[in-house]
C-alpha positions in Angstrom: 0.0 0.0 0.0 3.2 2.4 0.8 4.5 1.8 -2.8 1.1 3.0 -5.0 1.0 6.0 -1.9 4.8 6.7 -3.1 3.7 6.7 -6.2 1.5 9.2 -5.7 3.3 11.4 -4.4 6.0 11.3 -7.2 4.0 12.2 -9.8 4.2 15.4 -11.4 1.3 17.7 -10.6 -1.5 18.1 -12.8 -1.1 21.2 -14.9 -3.1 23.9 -14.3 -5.7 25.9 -16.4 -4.6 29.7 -16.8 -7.1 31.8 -18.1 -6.0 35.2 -20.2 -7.5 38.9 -20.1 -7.5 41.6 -21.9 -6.7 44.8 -20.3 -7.0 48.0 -21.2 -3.0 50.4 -21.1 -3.0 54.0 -21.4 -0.5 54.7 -24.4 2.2 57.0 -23.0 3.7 58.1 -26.6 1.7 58.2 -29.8 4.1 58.7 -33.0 2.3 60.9 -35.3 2.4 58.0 -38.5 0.7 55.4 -35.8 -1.8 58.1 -34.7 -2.7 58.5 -38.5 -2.8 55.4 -39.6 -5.4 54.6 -36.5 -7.5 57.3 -37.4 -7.3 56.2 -41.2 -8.5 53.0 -40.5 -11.2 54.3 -38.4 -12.2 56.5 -40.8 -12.3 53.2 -43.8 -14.5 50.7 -41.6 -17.0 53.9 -41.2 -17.1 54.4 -44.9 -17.1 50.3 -45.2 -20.3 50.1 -42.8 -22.0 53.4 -44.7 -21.4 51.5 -48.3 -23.1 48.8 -46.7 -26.2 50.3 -45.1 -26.2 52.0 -48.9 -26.0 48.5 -50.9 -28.6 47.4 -48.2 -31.1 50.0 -49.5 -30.5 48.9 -52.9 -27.4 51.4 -53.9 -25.3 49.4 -55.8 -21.4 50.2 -56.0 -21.1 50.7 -59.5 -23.9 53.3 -58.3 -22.5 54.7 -55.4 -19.0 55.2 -57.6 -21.0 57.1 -60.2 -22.7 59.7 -57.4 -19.6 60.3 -55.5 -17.1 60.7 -57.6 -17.8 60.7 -61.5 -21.1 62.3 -61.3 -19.7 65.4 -58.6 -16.4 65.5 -60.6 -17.4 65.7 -64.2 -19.3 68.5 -64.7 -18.7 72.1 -63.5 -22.1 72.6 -61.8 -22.1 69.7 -59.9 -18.4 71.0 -58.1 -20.2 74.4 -58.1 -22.9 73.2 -56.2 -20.2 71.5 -53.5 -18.4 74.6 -53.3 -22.0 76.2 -52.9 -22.9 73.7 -49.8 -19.4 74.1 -48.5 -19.4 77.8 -47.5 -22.2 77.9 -44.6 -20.6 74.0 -43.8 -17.0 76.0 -43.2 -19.0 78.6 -41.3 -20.6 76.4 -38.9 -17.3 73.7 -37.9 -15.6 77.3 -37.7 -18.5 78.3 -35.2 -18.1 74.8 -33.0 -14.1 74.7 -33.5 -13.7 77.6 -31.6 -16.4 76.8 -28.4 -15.1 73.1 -28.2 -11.0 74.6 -28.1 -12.4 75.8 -24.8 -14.8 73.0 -24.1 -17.3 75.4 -24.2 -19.7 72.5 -26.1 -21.8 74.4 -28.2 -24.8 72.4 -29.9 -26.7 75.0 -30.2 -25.4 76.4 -33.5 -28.8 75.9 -35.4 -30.4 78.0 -33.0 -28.0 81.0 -33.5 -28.1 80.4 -37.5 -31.9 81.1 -36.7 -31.0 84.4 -35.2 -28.1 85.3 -37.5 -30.2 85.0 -41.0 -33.5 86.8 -38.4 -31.3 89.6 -37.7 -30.1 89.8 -41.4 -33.9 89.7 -43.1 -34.8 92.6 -40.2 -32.1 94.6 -41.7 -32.9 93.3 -45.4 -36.8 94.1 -45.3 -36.6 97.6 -43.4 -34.2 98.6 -45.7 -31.5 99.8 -42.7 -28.3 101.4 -43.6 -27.2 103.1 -46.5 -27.5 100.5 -50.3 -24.5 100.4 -50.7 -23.5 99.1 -46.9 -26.4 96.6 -46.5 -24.4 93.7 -47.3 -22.0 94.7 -44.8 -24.6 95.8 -42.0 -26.2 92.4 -42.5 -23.6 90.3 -42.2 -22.7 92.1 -38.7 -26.2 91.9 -37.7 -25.9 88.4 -38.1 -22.9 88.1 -35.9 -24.9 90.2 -33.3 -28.0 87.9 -34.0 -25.7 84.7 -33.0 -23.8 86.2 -30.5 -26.5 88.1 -28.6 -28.4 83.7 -28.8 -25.8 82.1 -27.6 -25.5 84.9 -24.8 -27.9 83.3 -22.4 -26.5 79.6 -22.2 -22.7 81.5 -21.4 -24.6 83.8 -18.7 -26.2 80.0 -17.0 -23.2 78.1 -17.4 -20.9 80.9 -15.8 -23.3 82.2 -12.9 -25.6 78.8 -12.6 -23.4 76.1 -13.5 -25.9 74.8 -15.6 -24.7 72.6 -18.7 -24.4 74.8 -21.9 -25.3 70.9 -23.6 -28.9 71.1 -22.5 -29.2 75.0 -22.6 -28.2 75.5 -25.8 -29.9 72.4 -27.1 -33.2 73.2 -25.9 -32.5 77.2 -26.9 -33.1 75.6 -30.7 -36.3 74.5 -30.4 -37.6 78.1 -29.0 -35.1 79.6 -31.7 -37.3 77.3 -34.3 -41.0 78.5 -33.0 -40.3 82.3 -32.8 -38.8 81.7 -36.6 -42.0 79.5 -37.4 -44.1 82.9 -35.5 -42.6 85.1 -37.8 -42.6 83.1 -41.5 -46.4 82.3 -40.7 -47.3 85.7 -39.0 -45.6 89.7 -39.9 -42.5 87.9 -42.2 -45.3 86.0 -44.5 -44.1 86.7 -47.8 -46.8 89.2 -49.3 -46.8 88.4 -52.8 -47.4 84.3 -52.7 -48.2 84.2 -48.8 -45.9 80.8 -48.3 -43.9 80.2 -45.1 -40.7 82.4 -46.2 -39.7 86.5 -46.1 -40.3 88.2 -49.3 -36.9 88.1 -51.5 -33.7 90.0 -50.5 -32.9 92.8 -53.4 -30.0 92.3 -55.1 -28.2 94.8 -52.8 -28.7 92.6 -50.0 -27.5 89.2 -51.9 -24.1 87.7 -51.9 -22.9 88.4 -55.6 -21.1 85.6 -58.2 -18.1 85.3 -58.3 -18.3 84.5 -61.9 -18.5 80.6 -62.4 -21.3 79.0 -62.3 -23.7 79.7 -59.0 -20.9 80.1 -56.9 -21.1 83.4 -54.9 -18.5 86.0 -52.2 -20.2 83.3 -49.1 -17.3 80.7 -50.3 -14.5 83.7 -50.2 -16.0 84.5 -46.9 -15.9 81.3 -45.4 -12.0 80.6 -46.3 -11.3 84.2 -44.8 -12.8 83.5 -41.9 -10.9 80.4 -41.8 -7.9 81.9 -42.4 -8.1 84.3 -39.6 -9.5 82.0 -37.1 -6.4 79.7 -38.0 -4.3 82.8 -36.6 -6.1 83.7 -33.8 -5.8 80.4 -32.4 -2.4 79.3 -33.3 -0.8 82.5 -33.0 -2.6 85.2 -31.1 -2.3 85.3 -27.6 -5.9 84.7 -27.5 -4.5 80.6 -28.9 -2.3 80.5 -26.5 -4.8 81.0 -23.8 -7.6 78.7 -25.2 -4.9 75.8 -25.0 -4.5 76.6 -21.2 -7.6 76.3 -20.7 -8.7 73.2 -23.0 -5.8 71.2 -21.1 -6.4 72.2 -17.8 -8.6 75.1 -16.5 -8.0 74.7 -12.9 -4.3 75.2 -13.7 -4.4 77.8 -16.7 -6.3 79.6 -13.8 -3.7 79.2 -11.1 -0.9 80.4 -13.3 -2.7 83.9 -14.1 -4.7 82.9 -17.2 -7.8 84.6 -17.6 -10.0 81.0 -17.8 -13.3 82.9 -17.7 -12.9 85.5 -19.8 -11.2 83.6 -22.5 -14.1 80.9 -22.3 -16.3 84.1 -22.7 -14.7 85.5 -25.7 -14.6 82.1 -27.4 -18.6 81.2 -27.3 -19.7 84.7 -28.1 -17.1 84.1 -31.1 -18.7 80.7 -31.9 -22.4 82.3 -31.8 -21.2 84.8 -33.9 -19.7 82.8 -36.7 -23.1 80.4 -36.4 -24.9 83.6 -37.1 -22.7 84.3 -39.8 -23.3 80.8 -41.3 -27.2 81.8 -41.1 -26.2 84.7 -43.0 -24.6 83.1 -45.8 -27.2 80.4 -46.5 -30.2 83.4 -46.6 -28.0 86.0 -48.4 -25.7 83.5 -50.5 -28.2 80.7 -51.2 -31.8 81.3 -50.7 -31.7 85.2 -51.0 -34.6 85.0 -48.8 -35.2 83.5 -44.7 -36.9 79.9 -44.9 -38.5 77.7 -42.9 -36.0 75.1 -42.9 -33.3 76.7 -44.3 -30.6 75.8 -41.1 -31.8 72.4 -41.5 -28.6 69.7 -41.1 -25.9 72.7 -41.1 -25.2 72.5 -37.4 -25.1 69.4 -36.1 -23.2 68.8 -39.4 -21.1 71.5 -38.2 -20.2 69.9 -35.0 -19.3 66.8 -37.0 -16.9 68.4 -39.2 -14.9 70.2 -36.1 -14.4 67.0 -34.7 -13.4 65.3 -37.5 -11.2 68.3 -37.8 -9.6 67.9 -34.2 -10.5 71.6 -34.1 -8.2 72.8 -36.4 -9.4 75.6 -38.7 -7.5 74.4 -42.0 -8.6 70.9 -41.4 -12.2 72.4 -41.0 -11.8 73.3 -44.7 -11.0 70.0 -45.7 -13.8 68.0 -44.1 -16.0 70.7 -44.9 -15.4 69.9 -48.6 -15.9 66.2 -47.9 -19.2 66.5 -45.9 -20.3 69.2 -48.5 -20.0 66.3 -51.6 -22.0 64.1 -48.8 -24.7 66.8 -49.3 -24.9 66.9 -52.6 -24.5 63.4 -53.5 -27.1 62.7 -50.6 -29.7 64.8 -52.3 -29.1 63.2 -55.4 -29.5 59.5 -53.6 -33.1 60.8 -52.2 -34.5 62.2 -55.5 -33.2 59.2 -58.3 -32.7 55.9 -55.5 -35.2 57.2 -53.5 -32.9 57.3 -50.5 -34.0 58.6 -47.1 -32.8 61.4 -45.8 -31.9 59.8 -42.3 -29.8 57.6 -43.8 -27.6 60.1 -45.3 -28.1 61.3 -41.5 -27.1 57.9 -40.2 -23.9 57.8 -42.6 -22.7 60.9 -40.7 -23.3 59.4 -37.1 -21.5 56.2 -37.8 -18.5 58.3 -39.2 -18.5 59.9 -36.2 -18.6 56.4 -34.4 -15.5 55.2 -36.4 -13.7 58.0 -35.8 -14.3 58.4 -31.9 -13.3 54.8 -31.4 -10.0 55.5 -33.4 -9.4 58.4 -31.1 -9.4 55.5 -28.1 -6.9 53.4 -29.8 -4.6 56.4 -29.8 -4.5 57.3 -26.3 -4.8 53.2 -25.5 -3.8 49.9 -25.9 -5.1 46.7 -25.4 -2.9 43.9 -23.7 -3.7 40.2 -23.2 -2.9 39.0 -19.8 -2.5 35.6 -18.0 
């Protein structure tokens, strides 16, 4: 009985079952090729999963091909009409590029293109300011319009504390009725009573440039770019709003103005959303509309993060999102394609591309 006992005991023990994890490791470098290539290949399995929601609804990629590329490359007026979308596009990621570089988060921008193109049409159909200023008094009506909107979430998130989110967010929907009050009430176009203002004279429309239907809202909108670009990357003004995206508790210790740099930055961003209002009324529509803000600023937000907040790269998605425009509108009228879905392209883009962002600043490590 001692020897099978022995025996036992000899015997090697029984290996053991180790189960692996995954766990989750803060990156503490990111070289700017990796950091690229992630976001590329967040950006690719968004446009994979859109192409297929597209062949799904019966878009075939022979199809898709033609709209996006041959069909918006190939003739003049097709790039026209992206250039045409692009301008108010630039406008609004300027308007939320400048609010989110202080994490001011504005989503509110539709609201103050409501108030930007109502101040505009009040100067347009009194017929304030001299003809040959009107352009210029409507465009910083506009700015006033936006800025004076956006006003009232900045006085509840700096006195309150209440989330400029919600506040700005619900500020749309009153921004929408008292527009809706005015186009069905005093505004009510005389001469065919529809929904919209009577039409601006051509004194108070954005003139051609001279090709095609393109007009001065797209020299506008890269101007605006262009300073932007410099007050935020070279101004002192920049300087600060990095302080204070990084680290506002700290930009504040060290002598930074944290609340009046936050201030200055939303008024800015309602301004330029007014602005955007401006140049889709006076630049597009020569007239305020019912619906004429309609997918510019959440659109808007989208291309400022896509953007990482960077003014030139605003102009480049801007371009991008503006061919998604067109080439959406031409998917609803000959595929009968539904509008949310060109909607539902945009939010999975965003997906991909926030899920790259995690990838950057992490990595993921398998663990016995």
């Amino acid at each position: 009985m001692a020897e099978p006992l022995a025996a036992l005991d000899a015997a090697p023990p029984a290996p053991s079952r180790q189960s692996s994890r995954m766990t989750v490791e803060i990156r503490q470098t990111s070289p700017a090729g990796q950091r690229i290539l992630i976001r590329g290949a967040g950006l690719l399995i968004g446009l994979a999963i859109s192409v297929a929601i597209l062949a799904w609804a019966g878009v075939g990629l022979g199809n898709l091909a033609n709209e996006f590329i041959y069909a918006i490359f190939s003739d003049s007026r097709s790039v026209a009409s992206v250039l045409v979308q692009m301008a108010p596009l630039l406008i609004a990621g300027l308007a939320a590029c400048v609010a989110f570089r202080v994490r001011f988060w504005n989503i509110g921008i539709e609201g103050q293109m409501i108030f930007g193109s109502i101040a505009a049409t009040l100067v347009a159909i009194t017929d304030f300011g001299p003809p040959a200023l009107r352009l210029v008094v409507m465009l910083m009506a506009a700015a006033l319009g936006g800025m004076g909107w956006i006003f009232v979430p900045v006085a509840l998130k700096l006195k309150l504390g209440i989330s400029e989110v919600v506040s700005t967010l619900l500020l749309n929907y009153v921004a929408l009725n008292f527009l809706l009050h005015l186009l069905y009430g005093s505004w009510q176009d005389p001469k065919s009573s529809f929904p919209h203002s009577e039409q601006y004279d051509a004194i108070e429309r954005l003139s051609p440039i001279g090709w095609e239907n393109v007009t001065l809202a797209l020299p506008l909108a890269l101007l605006l770019a262009l300073i932007l670009w410099w007050a935020l990357n070279i101004s002192r003004f920049g300087f600060f709003t990095r302080f204070v995206h990084a680290n506002p508790k700290m930009a504040k210790a060290i002598g930074i103005p944290v609340l009046g740099v936050t201030c200055a930055a939303a008024l800015l961003s309602g301004a330029l959303a007014g602005v955007a209002g401006f140049a889709i009324s006076a630049g597009i529509e020569y007239r305020m509309t019912q619906s004429f803000f309609f997918g510019y600023g959440f659109s808007g937000i989208l291309i400022a993060f896509l953007a990482r907040n960077n003014p030139i790269g605003v102009i480049v998605v801007a371009f991008f999102v503006a061919i998604l425009f067109v080439a959406g509108q031409s998917l609803q009228v000959f595929y009968q394609i539904p509008g949310a879905i060109v909607q539902l392209i945009q939010a999975i883009v965003v997906i991909s591309v926030a899920a790259a962002e995690f990838f950057i600043r992490h990595r993921l490590k398998w663990t016995k």
